[in-house]
N, C-alpha and C positions, 0 to 999 in steps of 0.2 A: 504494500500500500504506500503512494506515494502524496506526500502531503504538496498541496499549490501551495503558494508562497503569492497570496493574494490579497487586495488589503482585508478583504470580507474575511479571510482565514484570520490575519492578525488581529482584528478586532473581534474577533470570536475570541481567540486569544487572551486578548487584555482583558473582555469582559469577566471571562470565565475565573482568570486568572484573581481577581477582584472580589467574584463571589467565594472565593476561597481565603482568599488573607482577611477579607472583613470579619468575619465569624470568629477566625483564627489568631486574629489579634485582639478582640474584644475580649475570648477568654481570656487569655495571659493578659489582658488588661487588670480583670478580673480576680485572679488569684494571682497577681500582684498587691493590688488591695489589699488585701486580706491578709498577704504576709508579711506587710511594712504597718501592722497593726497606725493605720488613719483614723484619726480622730472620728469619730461617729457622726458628726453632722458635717461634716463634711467630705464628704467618703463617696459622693457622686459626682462633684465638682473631679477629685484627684482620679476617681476613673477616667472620667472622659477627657483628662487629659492627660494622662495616659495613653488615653486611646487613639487621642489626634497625633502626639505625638510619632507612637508606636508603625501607625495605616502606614503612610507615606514611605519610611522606612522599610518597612516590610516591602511592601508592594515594591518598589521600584531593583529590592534585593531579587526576588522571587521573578520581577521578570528578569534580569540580568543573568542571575545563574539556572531559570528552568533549561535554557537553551542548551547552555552545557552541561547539565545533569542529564537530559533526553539525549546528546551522544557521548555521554562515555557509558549510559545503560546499554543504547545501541550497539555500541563495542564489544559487551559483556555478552551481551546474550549472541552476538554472532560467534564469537568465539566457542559458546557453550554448545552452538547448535553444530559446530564443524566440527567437534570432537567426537 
């Protein structure tokens, strides 16, 4: 299977890629909280910034290195299947 390299493909991409670190950094947003014990009434405020902080970070890691995680997995497993 050979993937197009189209922009409809990269913005499939991006989008997907998005729906995945949103979720992904809220948790560890999350149990960050919780383990830098924050004052109680203020403990939604230091989430969500956390979590602004965090998104951006994340995301723009996550697209930089899926590209080369997806070929050196490719590498492995060609290797695995020529043996």
């Amino acid at each position: 299977m050979t993937m197009v390299n189209s922009k409809k493909d990269r913005r499939y991409r991006i989008i997907s890629t998005f729906f995945v670190v949103l979720p992904t950094t809220f948790v560890i947003s999350v149990l960050s909280i919780f383990t830098e014990e924050v004052s109680s009434e203020n403990w939604i405020g230091e989430l969500f910034k956390s979590w602004f902080f965090s998104l951006p970070i994340v995301y723009s890691c996550v697209l930089l290195l899926l590209p080369v995680a997806n070929k050196i997995t490719r590498k492995i497993l060609n290797k695995k299947t020529h043996l």
